[in-house]
C-alpha atoms as a printed R data frame, in Angstrom:
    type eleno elety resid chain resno       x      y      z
1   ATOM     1    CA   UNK     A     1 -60.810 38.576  2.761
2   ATOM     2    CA   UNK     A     2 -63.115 39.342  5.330
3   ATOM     3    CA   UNK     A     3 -63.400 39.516  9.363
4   ATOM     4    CA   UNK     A     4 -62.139 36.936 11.422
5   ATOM     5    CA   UNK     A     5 -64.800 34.434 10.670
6   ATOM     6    CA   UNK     A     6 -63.811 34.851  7.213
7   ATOM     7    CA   UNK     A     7 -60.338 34.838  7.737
8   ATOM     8    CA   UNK     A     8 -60.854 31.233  8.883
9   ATOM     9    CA   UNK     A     9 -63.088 30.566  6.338
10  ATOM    10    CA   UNK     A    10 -62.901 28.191  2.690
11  ATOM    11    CA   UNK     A    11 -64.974 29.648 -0.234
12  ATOM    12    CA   UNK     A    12 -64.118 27.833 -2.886
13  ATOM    13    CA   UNK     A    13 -65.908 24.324 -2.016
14  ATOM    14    CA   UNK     A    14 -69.723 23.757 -2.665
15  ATOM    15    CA   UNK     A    15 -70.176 24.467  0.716
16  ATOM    16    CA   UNK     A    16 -69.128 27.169  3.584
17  ATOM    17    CA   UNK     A    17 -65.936 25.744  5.775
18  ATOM    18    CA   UNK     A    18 -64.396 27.560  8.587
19  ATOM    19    CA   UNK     A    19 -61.134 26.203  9.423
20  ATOM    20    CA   UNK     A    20 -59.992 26.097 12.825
21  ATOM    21    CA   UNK     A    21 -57.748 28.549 14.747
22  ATOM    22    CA   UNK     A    22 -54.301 27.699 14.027
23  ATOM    23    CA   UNK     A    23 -52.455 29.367 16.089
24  ATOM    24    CA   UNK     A    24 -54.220 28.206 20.082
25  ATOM    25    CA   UNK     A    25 -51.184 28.769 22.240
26  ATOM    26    CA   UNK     A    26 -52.800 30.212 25.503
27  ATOM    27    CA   UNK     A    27 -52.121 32.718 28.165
28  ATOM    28    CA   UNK     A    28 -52.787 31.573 31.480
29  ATOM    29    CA   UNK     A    29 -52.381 32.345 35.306
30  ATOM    30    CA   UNK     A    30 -49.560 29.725 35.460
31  ATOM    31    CA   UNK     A    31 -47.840 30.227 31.889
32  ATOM    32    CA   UNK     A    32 -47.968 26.371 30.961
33  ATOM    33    CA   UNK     A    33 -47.853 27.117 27.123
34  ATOM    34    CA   UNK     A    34 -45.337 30.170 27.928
35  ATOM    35    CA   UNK     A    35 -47.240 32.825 27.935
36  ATOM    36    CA   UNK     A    36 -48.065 34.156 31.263
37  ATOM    37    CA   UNK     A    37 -50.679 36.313 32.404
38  ATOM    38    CA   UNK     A    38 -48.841 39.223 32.834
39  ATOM    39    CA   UNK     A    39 -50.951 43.165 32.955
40  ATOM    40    CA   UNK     A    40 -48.823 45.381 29.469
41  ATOM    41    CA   UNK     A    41 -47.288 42.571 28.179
42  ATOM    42    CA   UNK     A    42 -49.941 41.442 25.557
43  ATOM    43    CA   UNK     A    43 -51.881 43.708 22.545
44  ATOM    44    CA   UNK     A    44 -55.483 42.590 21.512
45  ATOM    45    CA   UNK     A    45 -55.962 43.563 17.921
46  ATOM    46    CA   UNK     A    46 -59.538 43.613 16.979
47  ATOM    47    CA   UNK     A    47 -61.831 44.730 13.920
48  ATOM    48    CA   UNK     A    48 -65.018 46.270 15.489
49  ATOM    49    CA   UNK     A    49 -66.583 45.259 12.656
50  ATOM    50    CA   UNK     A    50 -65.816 41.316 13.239
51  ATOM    51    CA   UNK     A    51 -68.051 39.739 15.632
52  ATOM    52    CA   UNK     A    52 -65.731 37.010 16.547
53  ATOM    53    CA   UNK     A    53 -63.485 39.752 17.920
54  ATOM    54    CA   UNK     A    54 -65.999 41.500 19.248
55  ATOM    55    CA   UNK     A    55 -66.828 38.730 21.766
56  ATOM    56    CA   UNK     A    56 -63.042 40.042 22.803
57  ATOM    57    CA   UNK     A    57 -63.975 43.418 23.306
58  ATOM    58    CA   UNK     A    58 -66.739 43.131 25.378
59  ATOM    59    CA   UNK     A    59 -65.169 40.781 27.827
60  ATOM    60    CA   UNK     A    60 -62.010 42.701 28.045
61  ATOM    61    CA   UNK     A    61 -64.301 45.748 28.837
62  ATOM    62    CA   UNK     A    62 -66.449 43.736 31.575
63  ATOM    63    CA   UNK     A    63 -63.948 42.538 33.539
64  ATOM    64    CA   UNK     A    64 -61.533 45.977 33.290
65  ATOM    65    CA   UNK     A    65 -58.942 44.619 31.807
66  ATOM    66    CA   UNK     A    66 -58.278 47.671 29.742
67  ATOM    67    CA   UNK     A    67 -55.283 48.734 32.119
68  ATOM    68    CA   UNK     A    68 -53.941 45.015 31.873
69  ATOM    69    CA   UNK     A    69 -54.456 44.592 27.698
70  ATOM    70    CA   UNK     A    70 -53.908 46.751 25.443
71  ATOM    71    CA   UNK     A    71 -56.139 47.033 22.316
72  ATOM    72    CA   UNK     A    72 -55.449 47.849 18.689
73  ATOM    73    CA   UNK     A    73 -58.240 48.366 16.145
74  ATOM    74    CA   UNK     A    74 -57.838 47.773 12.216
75  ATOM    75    CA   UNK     A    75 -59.465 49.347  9.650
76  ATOM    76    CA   UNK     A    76 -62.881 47.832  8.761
77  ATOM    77    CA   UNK     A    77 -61.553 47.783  5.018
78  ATOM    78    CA   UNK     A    78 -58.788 45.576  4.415
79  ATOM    79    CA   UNK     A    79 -56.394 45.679  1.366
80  ATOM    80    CA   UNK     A    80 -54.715 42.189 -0.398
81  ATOM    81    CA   UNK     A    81 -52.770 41.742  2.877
82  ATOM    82    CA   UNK     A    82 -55.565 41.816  5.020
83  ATOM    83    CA   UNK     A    83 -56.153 43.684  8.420
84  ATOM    84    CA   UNK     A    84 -54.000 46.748  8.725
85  ATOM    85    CA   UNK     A    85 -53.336 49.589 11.235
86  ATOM    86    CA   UNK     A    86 -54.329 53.231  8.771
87  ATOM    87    CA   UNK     A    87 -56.888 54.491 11.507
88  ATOM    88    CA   UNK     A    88 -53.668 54.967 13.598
89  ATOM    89    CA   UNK     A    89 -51.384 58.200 12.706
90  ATOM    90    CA   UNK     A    90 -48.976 57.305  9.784
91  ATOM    91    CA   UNK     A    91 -50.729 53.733  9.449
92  ATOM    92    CA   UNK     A    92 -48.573 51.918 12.248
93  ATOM    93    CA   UNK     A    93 -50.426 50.362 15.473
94  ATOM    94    CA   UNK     A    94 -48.085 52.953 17.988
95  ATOM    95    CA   UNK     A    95 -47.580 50.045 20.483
96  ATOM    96    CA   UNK     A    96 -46.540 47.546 17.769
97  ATOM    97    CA   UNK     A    97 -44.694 49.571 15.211
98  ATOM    98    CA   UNK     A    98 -46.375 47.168 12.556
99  ATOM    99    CA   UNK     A    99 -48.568 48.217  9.244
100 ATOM   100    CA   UNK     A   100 -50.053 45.101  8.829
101 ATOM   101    CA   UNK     A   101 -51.596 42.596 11.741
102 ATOM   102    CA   UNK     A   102 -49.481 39.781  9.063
103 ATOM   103    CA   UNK     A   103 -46.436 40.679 10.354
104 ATOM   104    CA   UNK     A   104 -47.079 39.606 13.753
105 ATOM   105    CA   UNK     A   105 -48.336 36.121 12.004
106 ATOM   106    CA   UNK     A   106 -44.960 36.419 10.012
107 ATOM   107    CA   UNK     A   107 -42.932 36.539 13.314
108 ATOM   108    CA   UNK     A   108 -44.259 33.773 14.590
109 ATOM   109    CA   UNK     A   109 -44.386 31.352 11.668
110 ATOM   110    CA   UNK     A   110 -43.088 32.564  8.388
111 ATOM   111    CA   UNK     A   111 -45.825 31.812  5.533
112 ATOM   112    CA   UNK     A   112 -48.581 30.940  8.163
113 ATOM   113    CA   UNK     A   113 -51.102 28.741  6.274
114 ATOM   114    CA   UNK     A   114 -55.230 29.707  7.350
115 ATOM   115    CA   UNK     A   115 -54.923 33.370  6.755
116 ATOM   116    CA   UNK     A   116 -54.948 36.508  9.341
117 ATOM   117    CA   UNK     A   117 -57.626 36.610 11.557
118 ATOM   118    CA   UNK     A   118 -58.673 38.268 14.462
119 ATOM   119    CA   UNK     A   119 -59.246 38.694 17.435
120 ATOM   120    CA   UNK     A   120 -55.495 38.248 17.766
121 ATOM   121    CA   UNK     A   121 -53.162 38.236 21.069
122 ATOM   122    CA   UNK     A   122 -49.635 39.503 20.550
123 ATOM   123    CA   UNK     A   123 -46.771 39.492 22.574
124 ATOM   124    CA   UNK     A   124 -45.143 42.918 22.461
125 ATOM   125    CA   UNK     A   125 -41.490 42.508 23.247
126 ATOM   126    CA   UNK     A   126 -41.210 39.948 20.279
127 ATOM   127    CA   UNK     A   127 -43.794 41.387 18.242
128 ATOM   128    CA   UNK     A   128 -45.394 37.673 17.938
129 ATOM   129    CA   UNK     A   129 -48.580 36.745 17.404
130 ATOM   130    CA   UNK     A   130 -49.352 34.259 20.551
131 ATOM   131    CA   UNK     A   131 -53.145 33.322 19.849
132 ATOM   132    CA   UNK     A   132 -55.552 33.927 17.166
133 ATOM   133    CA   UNK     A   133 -58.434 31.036 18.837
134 ATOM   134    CA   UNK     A   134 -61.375 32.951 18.700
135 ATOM   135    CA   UNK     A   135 -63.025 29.948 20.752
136 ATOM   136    CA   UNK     A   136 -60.688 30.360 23.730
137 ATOM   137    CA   UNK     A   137 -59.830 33.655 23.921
138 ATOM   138    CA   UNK     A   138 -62.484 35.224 26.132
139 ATOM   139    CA   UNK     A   139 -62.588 31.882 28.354
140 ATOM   140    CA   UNK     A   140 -59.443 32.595 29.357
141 ATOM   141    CA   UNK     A   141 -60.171 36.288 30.030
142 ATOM   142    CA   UNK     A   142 -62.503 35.533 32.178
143 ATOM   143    CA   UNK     A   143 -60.746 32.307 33.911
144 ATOM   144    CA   UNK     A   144 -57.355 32.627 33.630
145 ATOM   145    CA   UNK     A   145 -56.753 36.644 33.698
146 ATOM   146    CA   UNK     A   146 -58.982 36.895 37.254
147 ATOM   147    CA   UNK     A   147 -56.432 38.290 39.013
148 ATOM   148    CA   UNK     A   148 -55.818 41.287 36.746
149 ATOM   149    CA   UNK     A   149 -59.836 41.764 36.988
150 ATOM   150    CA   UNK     A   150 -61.292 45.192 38.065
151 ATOM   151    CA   UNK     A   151 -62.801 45.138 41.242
152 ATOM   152    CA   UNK     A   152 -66.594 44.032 41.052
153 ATOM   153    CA   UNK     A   153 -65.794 42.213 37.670
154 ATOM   154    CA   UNK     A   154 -68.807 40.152 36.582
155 ATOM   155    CA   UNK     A   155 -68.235 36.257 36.538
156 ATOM   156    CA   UNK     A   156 -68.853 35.415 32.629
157 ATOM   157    CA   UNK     A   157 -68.206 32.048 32.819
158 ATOM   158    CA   UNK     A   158 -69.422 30.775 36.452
159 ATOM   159    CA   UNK     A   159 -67.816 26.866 37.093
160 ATOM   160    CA   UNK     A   160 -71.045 25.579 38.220
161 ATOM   161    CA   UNK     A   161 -72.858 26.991 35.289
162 ATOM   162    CA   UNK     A   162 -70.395 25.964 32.555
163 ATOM   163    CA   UNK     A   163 -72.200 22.125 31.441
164 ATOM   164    CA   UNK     A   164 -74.974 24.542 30.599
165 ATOM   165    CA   UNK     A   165 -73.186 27.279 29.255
166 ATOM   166    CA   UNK     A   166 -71.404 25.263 26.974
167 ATOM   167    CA   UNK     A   167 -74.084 23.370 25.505
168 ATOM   168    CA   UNK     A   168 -76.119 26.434 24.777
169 ATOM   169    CA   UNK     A   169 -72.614 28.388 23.327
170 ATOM   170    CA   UNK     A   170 -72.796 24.828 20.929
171 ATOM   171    CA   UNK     A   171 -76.158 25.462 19.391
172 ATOM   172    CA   UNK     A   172 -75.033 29.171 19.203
173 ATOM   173    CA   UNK     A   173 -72.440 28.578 17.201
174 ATOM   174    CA   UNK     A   174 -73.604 25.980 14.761
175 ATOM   175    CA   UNK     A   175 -76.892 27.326 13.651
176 ATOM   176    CA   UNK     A   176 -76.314 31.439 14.593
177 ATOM   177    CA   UNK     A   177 -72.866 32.672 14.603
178 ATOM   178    CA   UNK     A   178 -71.456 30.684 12.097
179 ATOM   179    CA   UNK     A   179 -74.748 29.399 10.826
180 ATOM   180    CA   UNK     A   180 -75.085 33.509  8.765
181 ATOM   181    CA   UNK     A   181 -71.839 32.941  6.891
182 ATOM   182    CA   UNK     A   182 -73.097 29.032  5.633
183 ATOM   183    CA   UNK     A   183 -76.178 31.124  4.197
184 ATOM   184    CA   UNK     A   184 -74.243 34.146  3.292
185 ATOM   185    CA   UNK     A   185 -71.653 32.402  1.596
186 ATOM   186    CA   UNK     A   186 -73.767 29.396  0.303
187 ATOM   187    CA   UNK     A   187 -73.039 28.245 -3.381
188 ATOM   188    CA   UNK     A   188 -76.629 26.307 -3.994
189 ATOM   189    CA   UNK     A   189 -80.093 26.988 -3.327
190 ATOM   190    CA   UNK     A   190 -80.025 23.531 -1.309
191 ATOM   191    CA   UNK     A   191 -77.213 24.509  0.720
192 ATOM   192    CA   UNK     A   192 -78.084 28.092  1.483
193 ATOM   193    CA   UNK     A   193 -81.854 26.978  2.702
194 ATOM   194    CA   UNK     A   194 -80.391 24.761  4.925
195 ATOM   195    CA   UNK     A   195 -78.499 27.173  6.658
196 ATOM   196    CA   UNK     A   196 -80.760 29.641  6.512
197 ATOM   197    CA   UNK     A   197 -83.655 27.795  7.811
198 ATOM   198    CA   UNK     A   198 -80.982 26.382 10.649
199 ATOM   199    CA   UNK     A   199 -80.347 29.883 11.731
200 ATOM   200    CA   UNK     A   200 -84.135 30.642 12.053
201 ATOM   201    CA   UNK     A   201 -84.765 27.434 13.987
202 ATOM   202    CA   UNK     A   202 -82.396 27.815 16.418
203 ATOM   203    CA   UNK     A   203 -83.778 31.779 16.640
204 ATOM   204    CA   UNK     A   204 -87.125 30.403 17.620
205 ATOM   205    CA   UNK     A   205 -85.655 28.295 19.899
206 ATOM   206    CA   UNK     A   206 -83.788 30.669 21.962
207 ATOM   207    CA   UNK     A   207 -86.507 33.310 21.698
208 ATOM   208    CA   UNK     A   208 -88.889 30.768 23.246
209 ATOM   209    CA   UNK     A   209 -85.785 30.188 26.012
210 ATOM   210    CA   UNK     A   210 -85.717 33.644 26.877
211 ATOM   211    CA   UNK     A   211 -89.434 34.691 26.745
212 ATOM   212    CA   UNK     A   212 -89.301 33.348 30.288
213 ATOM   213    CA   UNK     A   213 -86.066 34.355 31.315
214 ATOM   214    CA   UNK     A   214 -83.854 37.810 31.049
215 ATOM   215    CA   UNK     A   215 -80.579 35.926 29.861
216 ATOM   216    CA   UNK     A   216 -79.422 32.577 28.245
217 ATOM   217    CA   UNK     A   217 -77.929 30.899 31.529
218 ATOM   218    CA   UNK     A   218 -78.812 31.336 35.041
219 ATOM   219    CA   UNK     A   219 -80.212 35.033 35.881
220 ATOM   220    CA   UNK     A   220 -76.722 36.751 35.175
221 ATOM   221    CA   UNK     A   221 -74.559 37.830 32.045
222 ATOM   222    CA   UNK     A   222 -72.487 34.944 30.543
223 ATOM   223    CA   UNK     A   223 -70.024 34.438 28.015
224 ATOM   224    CA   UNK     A   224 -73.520 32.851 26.283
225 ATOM   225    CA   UNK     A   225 -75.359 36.120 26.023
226 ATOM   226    CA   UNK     A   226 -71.889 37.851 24.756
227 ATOM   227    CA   UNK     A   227 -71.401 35.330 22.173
228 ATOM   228    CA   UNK     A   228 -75.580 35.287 20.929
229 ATOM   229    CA   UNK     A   229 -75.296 39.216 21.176
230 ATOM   230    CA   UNK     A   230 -72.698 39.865 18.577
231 ATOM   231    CA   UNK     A   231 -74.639 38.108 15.560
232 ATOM   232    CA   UNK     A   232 -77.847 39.482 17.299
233 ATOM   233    CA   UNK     A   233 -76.165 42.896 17.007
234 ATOM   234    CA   UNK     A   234 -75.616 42.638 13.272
235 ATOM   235    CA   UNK     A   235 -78.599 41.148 11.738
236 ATOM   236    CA   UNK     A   236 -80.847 43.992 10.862
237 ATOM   237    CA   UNK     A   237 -77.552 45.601  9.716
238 ATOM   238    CA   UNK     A   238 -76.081 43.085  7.450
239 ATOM   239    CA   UNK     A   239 -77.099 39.564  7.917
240 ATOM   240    CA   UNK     A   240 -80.526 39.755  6.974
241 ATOM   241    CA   UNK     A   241 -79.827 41.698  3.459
242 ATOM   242    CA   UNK     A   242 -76.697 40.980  2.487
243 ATOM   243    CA   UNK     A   243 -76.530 37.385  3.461
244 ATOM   244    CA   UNK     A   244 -79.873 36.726  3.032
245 ATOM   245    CA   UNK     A   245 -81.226 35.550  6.632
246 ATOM   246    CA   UNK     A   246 -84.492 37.398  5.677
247 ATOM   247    CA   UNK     A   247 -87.188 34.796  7.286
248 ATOM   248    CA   UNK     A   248 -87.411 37.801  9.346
249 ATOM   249    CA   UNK     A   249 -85.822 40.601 11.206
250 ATOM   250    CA   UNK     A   250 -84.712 40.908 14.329
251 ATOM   251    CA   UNK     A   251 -86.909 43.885 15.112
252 ATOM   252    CA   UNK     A   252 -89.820 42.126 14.378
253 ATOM   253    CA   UNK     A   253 -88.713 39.189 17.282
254 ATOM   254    CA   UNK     A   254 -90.545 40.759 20.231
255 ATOM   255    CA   UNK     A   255 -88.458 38.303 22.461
256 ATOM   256    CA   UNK     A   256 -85.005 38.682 20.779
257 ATOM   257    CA   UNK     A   257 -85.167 42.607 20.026
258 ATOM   258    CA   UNK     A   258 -86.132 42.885 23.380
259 ATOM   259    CA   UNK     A   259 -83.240 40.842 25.057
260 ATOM   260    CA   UNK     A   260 -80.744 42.375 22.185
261 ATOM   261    CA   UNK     A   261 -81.889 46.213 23.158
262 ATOM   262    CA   UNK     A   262 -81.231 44.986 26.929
263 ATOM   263    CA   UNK     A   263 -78.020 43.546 26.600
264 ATOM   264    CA   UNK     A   264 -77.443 47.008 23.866
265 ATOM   265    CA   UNK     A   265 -78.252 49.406 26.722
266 ATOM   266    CA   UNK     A   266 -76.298 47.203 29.050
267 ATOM   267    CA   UNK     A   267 -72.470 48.731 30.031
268 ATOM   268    CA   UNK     A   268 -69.894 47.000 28.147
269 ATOM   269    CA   UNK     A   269 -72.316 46.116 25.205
270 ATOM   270    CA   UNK     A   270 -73.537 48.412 22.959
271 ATOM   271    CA   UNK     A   271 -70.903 50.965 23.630
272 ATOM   272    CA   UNK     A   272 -68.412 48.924 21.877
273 ATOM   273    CA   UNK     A   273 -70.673 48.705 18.959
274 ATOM   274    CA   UNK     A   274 -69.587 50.630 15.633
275 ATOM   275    CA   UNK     A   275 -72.274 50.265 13.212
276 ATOM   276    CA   UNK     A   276 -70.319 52.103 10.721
277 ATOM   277    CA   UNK     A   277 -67.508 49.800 10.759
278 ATOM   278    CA   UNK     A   278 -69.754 46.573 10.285
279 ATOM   279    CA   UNK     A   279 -71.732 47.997  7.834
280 ATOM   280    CA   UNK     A   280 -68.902 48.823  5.654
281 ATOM   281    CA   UNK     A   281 -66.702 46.317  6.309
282 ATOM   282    CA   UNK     A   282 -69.461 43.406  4.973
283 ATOM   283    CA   UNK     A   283 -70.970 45.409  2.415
284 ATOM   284    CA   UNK     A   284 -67.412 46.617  0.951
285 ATOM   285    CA   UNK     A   285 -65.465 43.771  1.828
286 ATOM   286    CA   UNK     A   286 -67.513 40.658  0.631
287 ATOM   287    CA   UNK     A   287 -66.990 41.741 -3.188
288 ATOM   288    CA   UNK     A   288 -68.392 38.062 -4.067
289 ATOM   289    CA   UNK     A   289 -72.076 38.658 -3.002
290 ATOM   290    CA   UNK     A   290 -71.885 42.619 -2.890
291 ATOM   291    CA   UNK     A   291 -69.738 43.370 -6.489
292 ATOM   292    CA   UNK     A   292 -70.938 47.212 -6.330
293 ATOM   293    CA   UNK     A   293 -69.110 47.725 -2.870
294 ATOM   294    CA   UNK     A   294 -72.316 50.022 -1.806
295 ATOM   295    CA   UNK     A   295 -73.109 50.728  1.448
296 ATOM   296    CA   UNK     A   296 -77.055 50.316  1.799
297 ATOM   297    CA   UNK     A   297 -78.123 53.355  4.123
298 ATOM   298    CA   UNK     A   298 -80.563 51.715  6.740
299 ATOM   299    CA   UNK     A   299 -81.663 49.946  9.016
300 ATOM   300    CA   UNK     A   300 -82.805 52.841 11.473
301 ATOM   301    CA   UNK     A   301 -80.664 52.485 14.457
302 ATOM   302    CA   UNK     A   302 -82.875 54.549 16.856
303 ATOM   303    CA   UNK     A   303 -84.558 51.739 18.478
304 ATOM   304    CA   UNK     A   304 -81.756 50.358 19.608
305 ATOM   305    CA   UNK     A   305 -82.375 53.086 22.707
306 ATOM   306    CA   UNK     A   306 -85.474 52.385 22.848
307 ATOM   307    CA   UNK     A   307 -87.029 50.755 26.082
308 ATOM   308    CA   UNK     A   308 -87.250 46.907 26.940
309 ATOM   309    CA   UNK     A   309 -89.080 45.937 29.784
310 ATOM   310    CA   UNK     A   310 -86.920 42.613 30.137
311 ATOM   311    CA   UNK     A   311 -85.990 43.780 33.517
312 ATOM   312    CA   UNK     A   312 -89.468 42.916 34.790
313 ATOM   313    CA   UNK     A   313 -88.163 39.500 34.169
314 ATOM   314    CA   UNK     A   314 -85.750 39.871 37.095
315 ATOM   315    CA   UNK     A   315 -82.075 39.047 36.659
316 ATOM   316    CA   UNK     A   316 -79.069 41.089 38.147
317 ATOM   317    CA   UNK     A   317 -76.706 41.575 34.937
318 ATOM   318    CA   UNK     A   318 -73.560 41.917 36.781
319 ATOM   319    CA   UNK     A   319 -74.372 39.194 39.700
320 ATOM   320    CA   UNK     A   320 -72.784 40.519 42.686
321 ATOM   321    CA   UNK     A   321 -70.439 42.920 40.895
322 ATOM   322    CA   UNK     A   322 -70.563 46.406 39.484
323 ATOM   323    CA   UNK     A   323 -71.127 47.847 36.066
324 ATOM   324    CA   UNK     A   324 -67.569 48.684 34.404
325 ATOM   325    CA   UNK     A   325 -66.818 52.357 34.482
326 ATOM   326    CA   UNK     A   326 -67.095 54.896 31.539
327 ATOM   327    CA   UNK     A   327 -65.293 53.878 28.265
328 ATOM   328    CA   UNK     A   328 -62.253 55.338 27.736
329 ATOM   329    CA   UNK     A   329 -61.793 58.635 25.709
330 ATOM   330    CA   UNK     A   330 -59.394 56.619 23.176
331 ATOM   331    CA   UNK     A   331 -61.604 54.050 22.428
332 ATOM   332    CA   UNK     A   332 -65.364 55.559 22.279
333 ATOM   333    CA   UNK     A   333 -66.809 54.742 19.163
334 ATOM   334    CA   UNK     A   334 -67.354 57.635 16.785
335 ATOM   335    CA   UNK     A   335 -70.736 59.287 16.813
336 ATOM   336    CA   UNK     A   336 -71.100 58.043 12.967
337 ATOM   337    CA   UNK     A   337 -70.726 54.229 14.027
338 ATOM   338    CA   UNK     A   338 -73.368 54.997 16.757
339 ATOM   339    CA   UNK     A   339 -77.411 55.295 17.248
């Protein structure tokens, strides 16, 4: 199995299907599905190496929620029972008491059908899994958890901005985020061009969107630029070898390396970034298109520091609020997962 994408994912038809969340019970400010926003009751249990869940991780760390949400991260290298807690002391998440992320899925719904995936939201008391809806999870974060926000939390998802913010997440989705895995994971020639050359279409497209502007909506950071970022993030690294987006790479997008190395050097972003634990997870997981498990030893990950000039474009990346504070001692990435 793979990350959370994957997780949701059918391989064994002619062509790439990711099967919806199926677990979409949601915490909100008024607790209509029974789960109430309420600051140490939940645990977020993310892969760092999973974009999907990585969407999780930035917004959480945008809008301070740290104090609020707890976070768990699994190993990058699952075994037969997918995601599990051995980068904590004796293999157990310490807040959860489980070995596996499955047994919060087994709580809930014995047998669950779809697979484990994260980003996951359990509730700790029960040990349950409430949510694994990769789609809804950091809307609500930023809607529905405001008043657990830190002070001078950015607005991700702005109400008179969301028409255009959604249509733009739409195209972002199809032809990028999930658009890599239909090439990756293509069984034909005629279905992996189409995906590939769908990914590199919509690439041009947004690269021509932002040549003239710093981010995807409006002149602030949006749940948009989060959600482009995290595929962005990974390309040079893994989607552009080992699942064959190779049209080009990213580095050679002036526009796109550009707005990725701003968004990279921006607070929140590339300091939740472990390099490492994509790298290893794709190239050791995905067994199907990478048999020899090995770990290719580039790209170069100094640029990634390197300067951007987008500011000259304008834009204030936090709108009227403040940059989140220093990342926490427990969850800095290692120096090896960083550039």
């Amino acid at each position: 199995m793979g990350d959370g994408g994957d997780d949701n994912a059918d391989y064994g038809h002619t062509s790439f299907e990711r099967s919806a969340s199926r677990f979409t019970d949601r915490v909100t400010a008024d607790g209509r599905d029974g789960w109430p926003v309420e600051a140490g009751r939940y645990r977020l249990v993310v892969s760092r190496a999973c974009p999907w869940a990585s969407r999780a991780v930035i917004s959480r760390r945008l809008l301070g929620l740290e104090d609020a949400l707890s976070m768990a991260i699994a190993d990058p290298i699952q075994d037969d029972r997918s995601w599990r807690f051995t980068l904590d002391p004796d293999g157990r998440d310490p807040v959860l008491g489980i070995r596996y992320l499955s047994e919060a899925y087994e709580r809930r719904e014995s047998d669950p059908p779809g697979g484990v995936s994260v980003p996951a939201v359990v509730d700790v008391p029960s040990g349950e899994l409430v949510t694994n809806d990769y789609q809804r999870l950091t809307l609500d974060l930023a809607t529905e958890w405001s008043a657990l926000h830190r002070p001078g939390a950015p607005d991700l998802y702005p109400e008179r901005l969301r028409d255009q913010i959604d249509t733009v997440m739409t195209g972002v989705y199809e032809d990028v985020n999930n658009g890599v895995y239909r090439a990756g994971f293509a069984s034909g020639q005629k279905e992996y061009e189409e995906a590939c050359a769908g990914v590199f279409r919509r690439l041009d497209l947004l690269a021509s969107r932002l040549a003239g502007q710093r981010y995807l909506v409006g002149d602030t950071i949006t749940e948009a630029d989060i959600r482009l970022f995290t595929t962005l993030v990974r390309f040079d690294a893994v989607y552009h070898g080992h699942f064959k987006c190779n049209r080009w790479k990213l580095t050679e997008n002036q526009v796109l390396w550009g707005y990725a190395r701003d968004l990279f050097q921006t607070p929140g972003f590339g300091d939740t970034v472990d390099f490492d634990h994509i790298k290893r997870h794709y190239y050791r997981v995905h067994t199907g298109i990478n048999p020899t498990r090995i770990v290719p030893l580039g790209p170069d990950l100094a640029g990634w520091r390197s300067p951007h000039h987008r500011e000259e474009l304008g834009g204030r990346p936090f709108g009227d609020g403040t940059p989140p504070g220093p990342v926490r001692a427990e969850e800095q990435v290692p120096v090896r997962g960083r550039p």
